[in-house]
C-alpha positions in Angstrom: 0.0 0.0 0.0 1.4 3.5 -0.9 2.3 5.9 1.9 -0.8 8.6 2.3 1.5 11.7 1.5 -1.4 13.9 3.0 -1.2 12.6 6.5 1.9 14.4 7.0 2.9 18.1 7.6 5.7 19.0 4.7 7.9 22.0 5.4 8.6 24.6 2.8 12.2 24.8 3.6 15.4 23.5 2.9 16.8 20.3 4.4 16.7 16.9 4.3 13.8 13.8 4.4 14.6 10.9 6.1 12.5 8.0 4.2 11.3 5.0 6.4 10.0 1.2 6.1 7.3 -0.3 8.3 10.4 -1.2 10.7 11.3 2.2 11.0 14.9 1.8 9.3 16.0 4.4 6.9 16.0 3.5 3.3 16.8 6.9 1.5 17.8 10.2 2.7 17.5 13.1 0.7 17.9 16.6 0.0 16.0 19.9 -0.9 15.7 23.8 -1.2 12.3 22.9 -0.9 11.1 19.8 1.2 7.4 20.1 0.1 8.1 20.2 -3.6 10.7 17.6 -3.4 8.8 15.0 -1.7 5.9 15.4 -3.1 7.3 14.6 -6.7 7.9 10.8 -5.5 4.1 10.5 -5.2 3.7 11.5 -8.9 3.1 9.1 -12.1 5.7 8.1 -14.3 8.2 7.6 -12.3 10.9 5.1 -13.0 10.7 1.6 -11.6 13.4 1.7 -9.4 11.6 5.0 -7.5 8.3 3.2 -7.6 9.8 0.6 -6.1 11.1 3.1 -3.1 8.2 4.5 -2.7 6.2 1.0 -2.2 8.5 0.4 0.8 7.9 3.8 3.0 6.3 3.9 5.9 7.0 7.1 7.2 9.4 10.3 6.4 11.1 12.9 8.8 12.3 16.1 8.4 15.3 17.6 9.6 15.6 21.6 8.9 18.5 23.3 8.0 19.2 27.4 7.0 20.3 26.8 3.4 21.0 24.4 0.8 24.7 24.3 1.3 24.1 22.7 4.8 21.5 20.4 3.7 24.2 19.6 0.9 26.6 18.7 4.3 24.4 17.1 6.1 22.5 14.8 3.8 26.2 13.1 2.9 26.7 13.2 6.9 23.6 11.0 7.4 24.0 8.6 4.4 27.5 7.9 5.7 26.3 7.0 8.9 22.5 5.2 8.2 23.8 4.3 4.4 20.7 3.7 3.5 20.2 0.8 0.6 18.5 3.0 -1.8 21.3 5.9 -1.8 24.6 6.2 -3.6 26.7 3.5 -2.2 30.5 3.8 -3.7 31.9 0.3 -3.8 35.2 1.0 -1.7 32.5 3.0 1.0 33.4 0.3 3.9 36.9 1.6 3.4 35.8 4.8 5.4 37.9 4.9 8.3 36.5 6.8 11.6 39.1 7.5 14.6 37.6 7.1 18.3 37.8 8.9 21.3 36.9 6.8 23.9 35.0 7.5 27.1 37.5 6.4 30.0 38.8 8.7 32.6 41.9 9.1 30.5 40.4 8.6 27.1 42.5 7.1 24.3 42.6 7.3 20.4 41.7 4.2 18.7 40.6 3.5 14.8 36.8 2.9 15.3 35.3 -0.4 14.5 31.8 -0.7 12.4 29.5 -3.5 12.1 28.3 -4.5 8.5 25.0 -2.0 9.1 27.4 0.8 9.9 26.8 1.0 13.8 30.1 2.0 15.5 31.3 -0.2 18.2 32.5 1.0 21.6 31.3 4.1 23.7 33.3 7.3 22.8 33.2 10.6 20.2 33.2 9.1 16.6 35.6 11.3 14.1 36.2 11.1 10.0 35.0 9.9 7.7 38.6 9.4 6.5 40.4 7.6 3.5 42.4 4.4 3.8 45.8 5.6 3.7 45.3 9.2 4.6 47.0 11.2 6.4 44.7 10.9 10.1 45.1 7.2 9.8 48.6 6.8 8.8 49.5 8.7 11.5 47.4 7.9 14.5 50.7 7.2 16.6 52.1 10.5 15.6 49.1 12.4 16.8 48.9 10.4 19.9 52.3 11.5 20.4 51.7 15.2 19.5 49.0 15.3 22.4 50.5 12.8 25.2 47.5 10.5 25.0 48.5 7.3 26.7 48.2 4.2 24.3 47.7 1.4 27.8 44.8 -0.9 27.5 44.7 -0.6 31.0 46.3 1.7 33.2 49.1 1.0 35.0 49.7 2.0 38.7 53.7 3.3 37.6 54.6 5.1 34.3 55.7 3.1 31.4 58.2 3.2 28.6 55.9 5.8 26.9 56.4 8.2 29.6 60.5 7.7 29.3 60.2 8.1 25.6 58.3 11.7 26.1 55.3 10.5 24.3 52.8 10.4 27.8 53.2 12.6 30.2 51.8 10.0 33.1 48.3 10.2 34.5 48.9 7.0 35.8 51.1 8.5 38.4 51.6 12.1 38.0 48.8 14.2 39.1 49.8 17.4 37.0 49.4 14.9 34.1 45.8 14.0 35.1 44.8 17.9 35.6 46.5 18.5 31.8 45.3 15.2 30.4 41.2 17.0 29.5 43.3 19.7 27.8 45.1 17.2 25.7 41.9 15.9 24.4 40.3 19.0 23.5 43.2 19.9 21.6 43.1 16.6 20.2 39.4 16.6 19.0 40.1 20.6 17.9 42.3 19.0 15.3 40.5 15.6 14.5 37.2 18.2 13.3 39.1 19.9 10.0 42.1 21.5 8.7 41.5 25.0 9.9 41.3 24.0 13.4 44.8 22.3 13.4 45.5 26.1 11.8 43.9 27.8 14.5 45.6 25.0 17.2 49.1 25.4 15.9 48.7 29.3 16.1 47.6 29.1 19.6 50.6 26.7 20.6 53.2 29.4 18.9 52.1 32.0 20.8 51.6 29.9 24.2 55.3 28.7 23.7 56.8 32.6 23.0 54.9 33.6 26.5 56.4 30.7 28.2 59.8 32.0 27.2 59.3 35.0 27.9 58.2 34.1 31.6 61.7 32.2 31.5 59.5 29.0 31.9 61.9 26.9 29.5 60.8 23.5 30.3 57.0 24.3 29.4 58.5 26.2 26.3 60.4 23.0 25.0 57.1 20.5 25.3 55.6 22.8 23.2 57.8 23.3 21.0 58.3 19.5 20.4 54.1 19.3 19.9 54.8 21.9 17.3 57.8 19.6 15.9 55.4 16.1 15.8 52.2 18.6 14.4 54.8 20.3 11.3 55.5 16.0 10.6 51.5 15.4 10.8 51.5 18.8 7.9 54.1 17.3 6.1 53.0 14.0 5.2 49.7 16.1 4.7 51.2 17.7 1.9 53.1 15.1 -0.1 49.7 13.1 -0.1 48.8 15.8 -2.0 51.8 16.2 -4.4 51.7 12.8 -4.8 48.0 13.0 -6.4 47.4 14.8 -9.5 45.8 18.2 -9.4 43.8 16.9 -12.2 41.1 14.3 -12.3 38.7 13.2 -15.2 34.4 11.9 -14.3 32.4 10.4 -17.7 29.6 9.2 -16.8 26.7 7.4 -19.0 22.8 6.5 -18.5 22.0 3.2 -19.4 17.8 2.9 -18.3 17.9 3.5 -14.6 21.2 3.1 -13.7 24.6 5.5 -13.9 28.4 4.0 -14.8 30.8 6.5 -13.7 34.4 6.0 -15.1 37.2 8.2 -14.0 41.2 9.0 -14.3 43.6 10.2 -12.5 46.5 11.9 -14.0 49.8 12.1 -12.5 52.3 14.7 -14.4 50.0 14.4 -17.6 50.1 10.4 -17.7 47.2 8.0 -16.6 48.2 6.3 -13.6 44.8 5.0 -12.2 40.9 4.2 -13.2 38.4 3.0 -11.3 34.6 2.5 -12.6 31.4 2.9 -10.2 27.6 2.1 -10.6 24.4 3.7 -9.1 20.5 3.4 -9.5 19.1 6.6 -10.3 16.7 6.4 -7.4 14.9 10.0 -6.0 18.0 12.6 -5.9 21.0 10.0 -6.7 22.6 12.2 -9.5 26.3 13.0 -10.6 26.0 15.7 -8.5 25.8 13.7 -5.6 27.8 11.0 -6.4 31.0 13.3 -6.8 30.3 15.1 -3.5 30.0 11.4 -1.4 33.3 10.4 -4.2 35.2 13.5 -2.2 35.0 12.8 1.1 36.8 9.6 1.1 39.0 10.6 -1.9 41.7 13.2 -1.9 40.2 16.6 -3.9 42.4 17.9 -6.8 42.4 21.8 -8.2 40.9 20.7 -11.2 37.7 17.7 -11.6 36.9 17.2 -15.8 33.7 15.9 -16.4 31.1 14.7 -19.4 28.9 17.2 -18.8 28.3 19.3 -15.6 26.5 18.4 -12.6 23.7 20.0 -11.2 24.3 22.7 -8.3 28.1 23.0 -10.1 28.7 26.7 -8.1 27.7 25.1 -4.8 29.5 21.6 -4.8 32.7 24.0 -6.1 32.4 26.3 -3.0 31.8 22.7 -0.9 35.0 21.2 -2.3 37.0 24.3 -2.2 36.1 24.9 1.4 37.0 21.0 2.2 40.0 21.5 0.6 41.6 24.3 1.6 42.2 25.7 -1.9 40.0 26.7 -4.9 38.4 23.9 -6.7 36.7 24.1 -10.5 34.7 21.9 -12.4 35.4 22.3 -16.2 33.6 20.8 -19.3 36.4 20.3 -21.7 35.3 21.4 -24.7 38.9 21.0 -26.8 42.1 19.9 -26.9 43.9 16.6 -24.4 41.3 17.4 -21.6 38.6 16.6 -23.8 40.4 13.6 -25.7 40.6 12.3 -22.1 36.7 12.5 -21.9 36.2 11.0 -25.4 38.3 8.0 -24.0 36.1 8.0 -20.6 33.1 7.7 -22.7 34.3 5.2 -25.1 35.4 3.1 -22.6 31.9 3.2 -20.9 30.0 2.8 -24.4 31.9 -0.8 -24.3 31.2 -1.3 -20.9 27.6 -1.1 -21.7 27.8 -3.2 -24.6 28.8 -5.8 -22.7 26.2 -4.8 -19.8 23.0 -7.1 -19.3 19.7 -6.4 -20.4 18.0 -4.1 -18.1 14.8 -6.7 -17.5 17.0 -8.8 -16.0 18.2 -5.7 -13.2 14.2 -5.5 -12.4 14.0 -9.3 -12.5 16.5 -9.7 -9.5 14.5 -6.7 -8.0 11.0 -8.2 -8.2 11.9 -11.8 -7.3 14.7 -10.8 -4.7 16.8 -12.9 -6.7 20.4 -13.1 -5.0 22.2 -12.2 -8.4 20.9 -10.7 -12.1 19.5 -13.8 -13.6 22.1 -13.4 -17.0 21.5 -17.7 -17.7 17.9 -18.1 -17.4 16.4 -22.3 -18.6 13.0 -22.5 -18.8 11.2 -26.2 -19.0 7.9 -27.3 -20.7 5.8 -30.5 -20.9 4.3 -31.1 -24.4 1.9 -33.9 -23.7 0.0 -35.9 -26.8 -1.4 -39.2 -24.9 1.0 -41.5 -23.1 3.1 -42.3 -25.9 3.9 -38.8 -26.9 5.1 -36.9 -24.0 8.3 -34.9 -24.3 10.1 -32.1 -22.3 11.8 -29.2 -23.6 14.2 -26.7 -22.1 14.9 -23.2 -24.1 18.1 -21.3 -22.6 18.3 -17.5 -22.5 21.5 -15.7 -22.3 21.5 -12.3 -21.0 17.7 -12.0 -22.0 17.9 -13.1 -25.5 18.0 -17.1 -27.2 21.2 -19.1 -27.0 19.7 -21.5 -28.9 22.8 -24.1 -29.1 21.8 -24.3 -25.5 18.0 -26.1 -26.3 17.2 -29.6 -25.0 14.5 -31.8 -25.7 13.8 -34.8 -23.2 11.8 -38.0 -23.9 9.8 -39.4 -21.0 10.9 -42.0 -19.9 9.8 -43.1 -16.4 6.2 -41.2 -15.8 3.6 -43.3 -17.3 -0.3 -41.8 -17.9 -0.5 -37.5 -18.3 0.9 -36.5 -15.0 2.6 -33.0 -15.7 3.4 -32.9 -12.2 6.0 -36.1 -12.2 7.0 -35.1 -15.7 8.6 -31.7 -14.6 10.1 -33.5 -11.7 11.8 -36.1 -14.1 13.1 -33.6 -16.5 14.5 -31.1 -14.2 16.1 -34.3 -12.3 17.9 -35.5 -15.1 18.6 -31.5 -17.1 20.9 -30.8 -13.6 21.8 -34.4 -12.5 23.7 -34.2 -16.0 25.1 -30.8 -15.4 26.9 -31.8 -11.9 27.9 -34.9 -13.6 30.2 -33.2 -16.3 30.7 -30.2 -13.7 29.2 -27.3 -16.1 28.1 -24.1 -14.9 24.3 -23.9 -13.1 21.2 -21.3 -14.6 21.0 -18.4 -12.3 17.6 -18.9 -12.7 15.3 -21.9 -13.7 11.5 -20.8 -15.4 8.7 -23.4 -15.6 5.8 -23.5 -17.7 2.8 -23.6 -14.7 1.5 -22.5 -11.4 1.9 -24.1 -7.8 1.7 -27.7 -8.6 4.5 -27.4 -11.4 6.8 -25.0 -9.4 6.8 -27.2 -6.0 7.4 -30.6 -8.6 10.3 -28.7 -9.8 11.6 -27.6 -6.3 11.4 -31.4 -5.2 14.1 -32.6 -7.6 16.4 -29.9 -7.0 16.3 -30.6 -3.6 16.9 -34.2 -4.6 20.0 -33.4 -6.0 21.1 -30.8 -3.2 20.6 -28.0 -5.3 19.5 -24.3 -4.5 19.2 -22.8 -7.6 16.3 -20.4 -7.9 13.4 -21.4 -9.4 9.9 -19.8 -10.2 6.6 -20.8 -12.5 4.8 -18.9 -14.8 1.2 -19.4 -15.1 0.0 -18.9 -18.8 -3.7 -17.7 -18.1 -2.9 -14.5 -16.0 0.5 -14.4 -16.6 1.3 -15.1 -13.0 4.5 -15.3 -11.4 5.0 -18.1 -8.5 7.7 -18.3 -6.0 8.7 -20.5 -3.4 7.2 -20.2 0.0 5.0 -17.2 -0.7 1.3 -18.0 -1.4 0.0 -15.2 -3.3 1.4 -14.9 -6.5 3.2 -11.9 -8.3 1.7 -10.2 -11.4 4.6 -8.1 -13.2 2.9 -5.2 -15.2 2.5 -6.0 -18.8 4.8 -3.4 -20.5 7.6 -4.5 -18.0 10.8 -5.8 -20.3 11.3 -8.3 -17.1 8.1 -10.1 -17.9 8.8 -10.0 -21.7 11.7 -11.9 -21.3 10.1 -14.8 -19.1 6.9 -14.6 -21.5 9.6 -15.5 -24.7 11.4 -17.9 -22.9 8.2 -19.6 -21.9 6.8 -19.4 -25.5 10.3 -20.7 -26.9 10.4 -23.6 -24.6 6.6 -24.4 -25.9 7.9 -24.1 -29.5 10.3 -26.3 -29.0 9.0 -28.9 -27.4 5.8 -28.7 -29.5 7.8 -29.0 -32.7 9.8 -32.1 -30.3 6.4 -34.0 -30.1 4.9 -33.4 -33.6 8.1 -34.5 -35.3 8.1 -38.2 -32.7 4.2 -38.6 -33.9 5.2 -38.0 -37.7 8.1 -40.6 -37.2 6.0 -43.1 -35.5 3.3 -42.6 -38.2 5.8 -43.3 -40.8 7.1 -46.0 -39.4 3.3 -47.7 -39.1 2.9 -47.4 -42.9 
């Protein structure tokens, strides 16, 4: 049942909707100048299957307000990173995200924080980041332990350790003028841990603490902070060179293929191509280019300069977003000559083949409707073609990424059903189609069709379970064009002008050709063999 739209109150401002299921768990976040006119648009015709299919599973939706776009811009990438909802933008390297925690002890300590697989952090504490594998916050989590005397003990000691001799932890164990400083360490610590200009703002704030301190002839006091200063400069460094060491150019194409987005990009490295990587989204609600190069930025170092295909929407704000992020001024150019654009033309070409080579888009809203585990690419669909006891056959037509493979037919002769039972005859065909395959070790369907309802589907579930097999299976009903599947009672009708259903209705009516033409050509042969 669709969500009544008109039994909530929607906000005319900007911010972000928080879409829920009948459990109450988020399945897409989302953002607007204007909440009302945003979500209200979902509840409109025509939209494309994979929205419908969104808005069929909410349940309820929540506001949160914000002053302008640019924070609703922040704060719906904030929320998907932490709910990641499973209709969003998901990039495939986003469980690389790396958080740093703070934990909650008396003398807290700085740890990498841990996730579970739905994105809940374990551990009590303050949760920083998100930030890359291999950046600079992770790679030196010792040194900024160091830079701020937090003690790295499991459990603490009752007398100072090696760490206190080495100058990297002032004590609290022991000394109590290191457990009145050690609060003041981890402000200064989280200070830094929340962005670039704080670590400014910090280091500016230790320069000037360490010139008083020498000039109240307080040397000792002057020195530690000179050597925080020391480790902080090291922590700037290797900032830096992570930068060098990336180009300040990187190229986005990105293509449409029905209602999903490939994304290709390079990155160049003193004018050559040193990397490529390739991503994939549904274009569900608001997922756009747009948003999937502002989510691609904050667990991927920003260059000067991002090329693109064509320019994303909101272009000025994402810029200002970047460039404050950054540090530096960012633009977003659409080549329109010269090697920048050849380097989109080879983008594009190279996402042209990887289309070509893509599956047929029924098959994507096949795995959706019949929460298959995997796109159903080898589909075999089974038939019974039954003339009286002597003439029963079975037939199998095979369907490679949602088109014939005919070299793949079979035709089967009955052989140990006797009388018109349709039931047994499914049962002894599918028996011997994937007995013979795990024989001779071929490769399995992803999906296995049959020509019927209930009786014929639970026949054909019977003999894969026979031979241990778990390969999904389903039944198509010819009068109503009805879908069954295992365990559910009510079956599922797939609108008509759905390319999913067209393929399963020409697999079924191939498998019936076949085996029809199977059975009339055994009668003609018998026949002749009378006379």
């Amino acid at each position: 049942m669709t969500f009544d739209i008109s039994k909530i109150h929607l906000p005319t401002n900007p911010g972000i909707y928080l879409m829920k299921d009948t459990g109450g768990k988020i399945i897409y976040i989302g953002k607007a100048k204007n909440l009302k006119n945003r979500v209200k648009s979902y509840f409109l015709q025509n939209q494309n299957y994979k929205t419908q299919k969104l808005v069929e599973n909410i349940s309820d939706i929540e506001f949160v307000l914000t002053d302008n776009e640019s924070e609703a811009f922040l704060l719906e990438s904030n929320m998907i990173k932490k709910y990641r909802p499973r209709f969003n933008i998901e990039l495939k390297d986003q469980q690389r995200y790396t958080y740093l925690r703070v934990t909650d002890e008396k003398y807290p300590r700085l740890l990498v924080a841990r996730r579970t697989r739905e994105g809940k952090f374990l551990g009590k504490g303050k949760f920083f980041g998100p930030f890359t594998q291999g950046s600079s916050k992770l790679l030196t989590i010792g040194t900024l332990r160091k830079a701020f005397q937090i003690r790295i003990c499991k459990n603490l000691p009752k007398k100072v350790c090696l760490e206190y001799h080495l100058g990297n932890c002032e004590g609290p164990c022991e000394f109590k003028d290191a457990q009145e400083q050690y609060s003041k360490h981890i402000s200064n610590l989280e200070d830094v841990l929340k962005g670039n200009n704080e670590t400014r703002i910090f280091t500016k704030k230790l320069e000037e603490e360490m010139q008083r301190a020498a000039e109240l002839q307080q040397f000792e006091r002057a020195r530690d902070i000179r050597d925080t200063l020391i480790r902080l400069g090291s922590l700037q460094t290797k900032q830096k060179m992570e930068y060098v060491e990336n180009s300040d150019e990187e190229y986005f194409g990105i293509g449409i293929q029905e209602q999903s987005a490939t994304v290709m990009n390079f990155r160049m490295i003193n004018g050559v191509i040193r990397d490529s990587d390739k991503f994939f989204f549904d274009l569900v609600g608001d997922n756009s280019f747009s948003n999937f190069l502002y989510q691609y930025y904050t667990t991927h170092k920003i260059p000067k300069f991002v090329l693109v295909s064509e320019l994303p929407d909101n272009q000025k704000l994402l810029e200002s977003l970047l460039s404050k992020q950054s540090g530096f001024d960012v633009k977003i150019l659409l080549p329109k000559k010269g090697k920048r654009k050849e380097i989109i033309n080879l983008i594009m070409k190279n996402i042209e083949l990887i289309h070509s080579k893509g599956s047929e888009p029924g098959l994507h809203e096949l795995k959706e409707i019949l929460s298959l585990p995997s796109v159903p690419k080898t589909i075999e669909c089974f038939d019974i073609s039954n003339h009286g006891d002597e003439f029963a056959v079975g037939s199998m037509s095979q369907f490679i990424d949602g088109k014939p493979h005919k070299s793949g037919y079979r035709k089967f002769r009955i052989k140990t059903v006797d009388g018109r039972d349709d039931f047994a005859m499914i049962g002894e065909v599918i028996k011997r189609r994937y007995f013979g395959l795990l024989e001779e070790n071929l490769k399995l369907p992803d999906l296995v069709l049959i020509d019927g309802g209930k009786g014929q589907l639970n026949a054909a579930l019977k003999s894969l379970q026979s031979l241990g097999l778990k390969i999904p299976c389903i039944s198509l009903a010819k009068e109503n064009e009805e879908v069954f599947v295992p365990k559910i009672k009510e079956s599922i009708i797939i609108p008509k002008d759905k390319t999913s259903l067209k393929i399963l209705q020409h697999a079924r009516d191939e498998s019936h050709r076949f085996g029809v033409a199977y059975n009339r050509n055994i009668r003609k042969n018998k026949i002749k063999r009378k006379n």
